[in-house]
C-alpha positions in Angstrom: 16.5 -68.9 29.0 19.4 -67.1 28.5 21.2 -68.0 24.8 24.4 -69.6 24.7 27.6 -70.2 21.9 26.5 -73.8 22.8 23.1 -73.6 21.5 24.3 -72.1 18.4 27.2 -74.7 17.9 24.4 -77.6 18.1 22.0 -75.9 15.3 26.2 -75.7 13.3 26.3 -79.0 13.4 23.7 -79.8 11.6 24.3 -77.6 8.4 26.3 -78.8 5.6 28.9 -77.3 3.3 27.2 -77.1 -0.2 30.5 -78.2 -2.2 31.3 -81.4 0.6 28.0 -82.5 1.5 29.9 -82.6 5.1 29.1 -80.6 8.1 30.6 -77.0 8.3 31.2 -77.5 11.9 33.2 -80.6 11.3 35.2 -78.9 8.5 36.1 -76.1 10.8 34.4 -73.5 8.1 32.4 -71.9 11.4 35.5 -69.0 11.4 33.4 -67.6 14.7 29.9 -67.4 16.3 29.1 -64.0 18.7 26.2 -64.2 21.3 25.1 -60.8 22.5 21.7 -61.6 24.2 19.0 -62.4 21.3 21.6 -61.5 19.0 24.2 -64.3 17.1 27.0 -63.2 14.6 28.3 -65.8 12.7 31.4 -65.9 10.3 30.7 -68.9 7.8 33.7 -69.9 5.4 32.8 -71.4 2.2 34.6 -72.7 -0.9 34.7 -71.0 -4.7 33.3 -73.7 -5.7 29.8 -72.7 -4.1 30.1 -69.2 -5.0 27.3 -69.1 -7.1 25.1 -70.2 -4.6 26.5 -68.4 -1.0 23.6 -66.2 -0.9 21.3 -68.8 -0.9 23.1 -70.7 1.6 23.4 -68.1 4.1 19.6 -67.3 3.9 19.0 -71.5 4.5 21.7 -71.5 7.6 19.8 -68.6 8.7 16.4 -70.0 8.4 17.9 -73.4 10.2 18.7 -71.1 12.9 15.3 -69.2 13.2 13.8 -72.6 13.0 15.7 -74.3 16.0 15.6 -71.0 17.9 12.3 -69.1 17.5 13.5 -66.6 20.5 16.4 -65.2 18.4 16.0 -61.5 17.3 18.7 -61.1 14.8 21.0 -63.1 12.8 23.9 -62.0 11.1 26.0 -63.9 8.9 28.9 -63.1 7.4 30.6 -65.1 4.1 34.4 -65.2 4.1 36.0 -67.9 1.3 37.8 -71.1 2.5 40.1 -72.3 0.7 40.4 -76.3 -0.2 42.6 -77.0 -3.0 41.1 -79.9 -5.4 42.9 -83.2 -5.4 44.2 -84.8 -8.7 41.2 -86.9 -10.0 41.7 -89.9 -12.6 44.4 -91.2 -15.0 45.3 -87.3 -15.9 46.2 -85.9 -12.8 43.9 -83.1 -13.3 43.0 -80.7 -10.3 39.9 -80.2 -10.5 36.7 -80.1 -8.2 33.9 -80.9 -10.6 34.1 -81.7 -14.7 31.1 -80.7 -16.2 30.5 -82.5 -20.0 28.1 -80.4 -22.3 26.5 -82.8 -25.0 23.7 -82.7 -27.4 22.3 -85.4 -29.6 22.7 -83.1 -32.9 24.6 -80.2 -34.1 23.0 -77.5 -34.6 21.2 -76.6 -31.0 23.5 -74.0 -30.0 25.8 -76.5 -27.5 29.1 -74.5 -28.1 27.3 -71.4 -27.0 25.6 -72.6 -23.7 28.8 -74.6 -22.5 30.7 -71.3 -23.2 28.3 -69.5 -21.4 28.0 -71.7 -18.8 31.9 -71.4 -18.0 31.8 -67.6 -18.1 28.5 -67.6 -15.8 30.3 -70.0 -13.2 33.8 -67.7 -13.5 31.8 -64.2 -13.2 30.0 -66.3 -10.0 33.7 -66.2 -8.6 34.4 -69.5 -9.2 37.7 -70.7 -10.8 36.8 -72.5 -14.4 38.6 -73.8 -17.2 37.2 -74.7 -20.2 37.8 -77.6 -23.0 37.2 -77.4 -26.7 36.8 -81.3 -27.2 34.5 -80.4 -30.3 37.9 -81.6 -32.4 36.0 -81.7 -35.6 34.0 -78.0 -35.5 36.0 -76.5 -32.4 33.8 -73.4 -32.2 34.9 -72.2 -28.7 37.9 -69.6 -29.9 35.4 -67.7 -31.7 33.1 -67.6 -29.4 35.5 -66.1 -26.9 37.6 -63.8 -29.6 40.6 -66.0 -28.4 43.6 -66.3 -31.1 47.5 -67.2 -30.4 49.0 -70.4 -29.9 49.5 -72.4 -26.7 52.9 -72.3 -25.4 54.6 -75.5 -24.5 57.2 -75.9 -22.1 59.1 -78.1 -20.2 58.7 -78.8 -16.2 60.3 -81.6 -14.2 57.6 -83.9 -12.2 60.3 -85.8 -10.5 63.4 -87.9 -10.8 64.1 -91.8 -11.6 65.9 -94.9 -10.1 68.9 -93.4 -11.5 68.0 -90.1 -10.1 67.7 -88.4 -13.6 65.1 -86.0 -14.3 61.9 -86.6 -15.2 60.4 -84.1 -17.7 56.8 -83.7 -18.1 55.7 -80.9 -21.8 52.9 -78.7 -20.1 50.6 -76.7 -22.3 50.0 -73.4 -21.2 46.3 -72.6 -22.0 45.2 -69.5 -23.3 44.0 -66.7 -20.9 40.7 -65.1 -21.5 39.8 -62.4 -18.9 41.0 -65.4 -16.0 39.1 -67.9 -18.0 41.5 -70.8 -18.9 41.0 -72.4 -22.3 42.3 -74.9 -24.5 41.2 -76.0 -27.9 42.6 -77.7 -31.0 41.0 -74.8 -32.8 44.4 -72.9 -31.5 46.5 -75.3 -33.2 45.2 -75.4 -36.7 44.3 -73.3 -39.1 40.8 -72.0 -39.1 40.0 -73.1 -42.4 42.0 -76.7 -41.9 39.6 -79.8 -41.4 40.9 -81.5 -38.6 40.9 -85.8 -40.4 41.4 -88.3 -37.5 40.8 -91.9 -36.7 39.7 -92.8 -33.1 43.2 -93.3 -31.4 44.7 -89.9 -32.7 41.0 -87.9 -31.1 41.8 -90.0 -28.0 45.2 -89.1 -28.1 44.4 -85.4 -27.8 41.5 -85.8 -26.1 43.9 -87.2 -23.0 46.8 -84.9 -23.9 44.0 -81.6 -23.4 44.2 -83.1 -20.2 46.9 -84.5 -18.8 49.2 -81.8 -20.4 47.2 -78.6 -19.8 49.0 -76.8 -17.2 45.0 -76.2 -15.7 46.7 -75.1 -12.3 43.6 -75.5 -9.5 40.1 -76.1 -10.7 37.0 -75.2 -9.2 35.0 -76.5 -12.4 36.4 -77.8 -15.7 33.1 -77.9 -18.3 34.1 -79.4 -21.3 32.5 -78.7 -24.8 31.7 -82.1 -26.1 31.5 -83.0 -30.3 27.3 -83.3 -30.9 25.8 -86.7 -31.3 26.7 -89.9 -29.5 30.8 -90.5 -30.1 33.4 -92.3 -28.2 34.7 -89.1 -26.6 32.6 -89.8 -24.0 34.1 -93.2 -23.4 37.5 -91.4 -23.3 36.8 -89.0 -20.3 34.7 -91.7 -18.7 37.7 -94.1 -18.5 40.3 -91.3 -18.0 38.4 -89.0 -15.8 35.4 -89.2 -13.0 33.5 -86.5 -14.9 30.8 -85.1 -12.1 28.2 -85.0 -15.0 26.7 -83.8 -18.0 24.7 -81.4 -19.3 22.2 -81.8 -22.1 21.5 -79.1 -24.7 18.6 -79.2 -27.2 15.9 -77.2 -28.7 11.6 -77.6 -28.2 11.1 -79.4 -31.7 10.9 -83.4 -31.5 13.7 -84.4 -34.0 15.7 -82.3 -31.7 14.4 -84.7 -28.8 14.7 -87.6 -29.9 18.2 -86.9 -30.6 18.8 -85.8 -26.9 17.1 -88.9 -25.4 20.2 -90.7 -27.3 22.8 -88.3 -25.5 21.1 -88.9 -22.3 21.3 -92.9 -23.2 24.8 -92.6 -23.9 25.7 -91.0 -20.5 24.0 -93.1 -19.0 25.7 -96.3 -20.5 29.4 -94.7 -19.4 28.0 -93.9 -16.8 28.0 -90.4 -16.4 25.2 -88.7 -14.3 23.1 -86.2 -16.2 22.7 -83.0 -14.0 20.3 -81.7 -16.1 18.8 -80.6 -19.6 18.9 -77.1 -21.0 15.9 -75.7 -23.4 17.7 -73.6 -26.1 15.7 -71.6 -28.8 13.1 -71.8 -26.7 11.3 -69.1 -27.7 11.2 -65.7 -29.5 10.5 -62.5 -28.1 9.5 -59.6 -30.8 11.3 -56.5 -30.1 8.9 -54.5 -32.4 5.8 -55.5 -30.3 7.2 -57.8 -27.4 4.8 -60.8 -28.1 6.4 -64.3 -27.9 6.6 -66.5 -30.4 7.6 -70.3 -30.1 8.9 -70.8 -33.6 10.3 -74.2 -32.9 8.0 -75.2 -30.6 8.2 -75.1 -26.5 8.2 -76.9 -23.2 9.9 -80.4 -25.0 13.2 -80.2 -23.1 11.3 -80.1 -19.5 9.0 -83.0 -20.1 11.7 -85.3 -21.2 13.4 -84.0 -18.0 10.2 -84.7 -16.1 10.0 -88.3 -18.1 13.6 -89.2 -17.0 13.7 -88.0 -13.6 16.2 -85.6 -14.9 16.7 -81.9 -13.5 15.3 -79.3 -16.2 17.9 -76.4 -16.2 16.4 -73.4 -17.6 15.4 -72.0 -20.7 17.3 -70.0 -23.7 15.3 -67.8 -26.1 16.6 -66.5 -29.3 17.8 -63.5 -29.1 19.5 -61.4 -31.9 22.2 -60.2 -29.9 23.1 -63.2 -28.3 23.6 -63.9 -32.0 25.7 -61.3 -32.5 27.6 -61.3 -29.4 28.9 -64.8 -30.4 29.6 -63.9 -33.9 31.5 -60.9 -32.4 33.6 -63.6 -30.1 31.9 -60.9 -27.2 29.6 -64.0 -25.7 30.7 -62.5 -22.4 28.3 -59.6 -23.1 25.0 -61.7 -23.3 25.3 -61.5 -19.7 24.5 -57.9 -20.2 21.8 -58.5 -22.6 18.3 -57.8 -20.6 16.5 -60.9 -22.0 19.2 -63.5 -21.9 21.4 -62.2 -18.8 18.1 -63.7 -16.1 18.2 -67.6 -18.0 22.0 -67.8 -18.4 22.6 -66.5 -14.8 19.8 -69.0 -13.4 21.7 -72.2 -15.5 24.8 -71.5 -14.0 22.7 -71.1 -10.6 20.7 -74.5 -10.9 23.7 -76.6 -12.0 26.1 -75.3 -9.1 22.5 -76.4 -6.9 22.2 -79.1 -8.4 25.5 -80.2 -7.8 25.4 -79.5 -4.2 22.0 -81.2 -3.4 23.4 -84.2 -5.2 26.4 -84.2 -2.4 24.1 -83.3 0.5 22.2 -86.4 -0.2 25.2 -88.6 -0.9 28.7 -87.1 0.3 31.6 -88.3 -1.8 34.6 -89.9 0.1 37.6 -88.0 0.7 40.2 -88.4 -1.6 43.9 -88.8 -0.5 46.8 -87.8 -2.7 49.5 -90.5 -3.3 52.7 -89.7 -3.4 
């Protein structure tokens, strides 16, 4: 039987857009299918957002289309971006697609360092990321990065009132590094100042990082959380729907137990836990390449089995990584041989994750109210 656009169409329809959860066809992300024979081009638009993973979906549609129709002889797809701005989400008005929380149970387990590299990972991916200091107390993210300078503020009118006057909104104008937009409080005091606030003021700031950040359009916001079990996490739960959290901790069980806390805590403000990451997980020797797990390894991934929670990867320690960070380079551990594979895979598995959480259960369209 001679193959038609038709048959092709109906196998469409059934593949869905990793970022939506929706069908591509239905979207209107299927820019054009070719049938020459046994032969079918397709053109498949997807979002930023999924850029981490388009590979992988193009060898599943692919596959899907082998499967439905043994007699075809080639398949070619091609990946071209669609664009879909994000809506605003919450009380802040923020643009963003997803908000991804990175929290630990302790200090100490290398947090600031995996949520930086997560945002860089997701941004060299292609995807459009900001990222939030809202360690107030030990904002450790500016180093990190080798950012310095101070936000600019400005002034931008949102709209008028009864009277017709303006209405003037201050905007923050977060600093650029290499396309990756941050903001932290470690830009507005000096590094050697202790930041000494009661609940409402870190609320207050908290809020103002996002309502008043001039973020533009987000593909991912991750957001740098203070260690232990505060009430920042209350804050972006009541002013934000964050998409979920990530959990950093390292093998030893004091380290554990203090991460079964942080996954207790999401879980009472409700916050879904997309997965754990296994820092310091082990040691390899440069002198005779043996590995050595000096704290211990494997915890993280059986309390991920135990909760039912996805295990994202593990970290080793790594000198340079070390240095990179204390450089404010961490970009580079994406070029560092033993690191670059786990940090690349994180990014990989979360941006999965994420998706296979929305193929099962597609969230609603959102409509913007004017």
């Amino acid at each position: 039987m001679e193959l038609q656009k038709a048959d092709i169409e109906t196998v469409l329809a059934e593949f869905k857009d990793p970022e939506t959860g929706r069908g591509v066809m239905q979207l209107e992300q299927v820019r054009s299918i070719a049938v020459d024979g046994d032969t079918v081009s397709i053109n498949l638009a997807l979002t930023s957002h999924s850029a981490p993973i388009w590979e992988e979906t193009r060898d599943q549609l692919e596959s899907l289309l082998r499967t439905r129709i043994p007699d075809l002889s080639q398949v070619q797809i091609e990946i071209s971006e669609h664009i879909r701005p994000p809506v605003k989400l919450g009380q802040v008005g923020l643009t963003a697609k997803s908000v991804i929380v990175v929290g630990s149970g302790k200090g100490g387990v290398g947090k600031s360092t995996v949520a930086t590299s997560l945002a860089l990972g997701l941004q060299r991916a292609g995807c459009k990321v900001g990222l939030m200091d809202a360690d107030v107390y030990g904002p450790s993210i500016p180093h990190l990065l080798g950012a310095s300078g101070r936000p600019e503020v400005s002034e931008k009118q949102i709209g008028t009132d009864e009277e017709g006057k303006p209405v003037v909104a201050r905007r923050i104008t977060p600093i650029d590094v290499g396309g990756l937009k941050v903001i932290s409080i470690g830009f507005l005091v000096p590094a050697d100042k202790a930041v000494i606030w009661r609940g409402p003021m870190l609320h207050g700031s908290i809020t103002s990082f996002l309502r008043d950040t001039d973020w533009g359009p987000l593909d991912y916001l991750v957001i740098d959380m203070p260690p232990g079990t505060g009430d920042v996490a209350l804050t972006l739960s009541q002013t934000l729907p964050p998409t979920g959290a990530v959990i950093v901790c390292t093998p030893q069980d004091v380290a554990l137990l203090d991460a079964v806390k942080a996954i207790r805590m999401f879980q009472e403000v409700k916050i879904p836990v997309l997965g754990i990451v296994e820092n310091m997980s082990y040691f390899l020797c440069p002198d005779n390449g043996k590995r050595y797990e000096i704290f211990g390894n494997g915890g993280a991934k059986k309390k991920a089995d135990e909760f039912g929670i996805p295990f994202l990867g593990e970290i080793p320690i790594n000198i340079q990584l070390r240095v990179n960070g204390d450089e404010g380079n961490t970009g580079a551990n994406f070029d560092v041989s033993e690191v670059a594979s786990p940090l690349q895979s994180m990014c990989t598995q979360l941006v999965r994750e994420i998706a296979s959480k929305h193929q099962d259960e597609p969230p609603l369209p959102s409509l913007s109210v004017l």
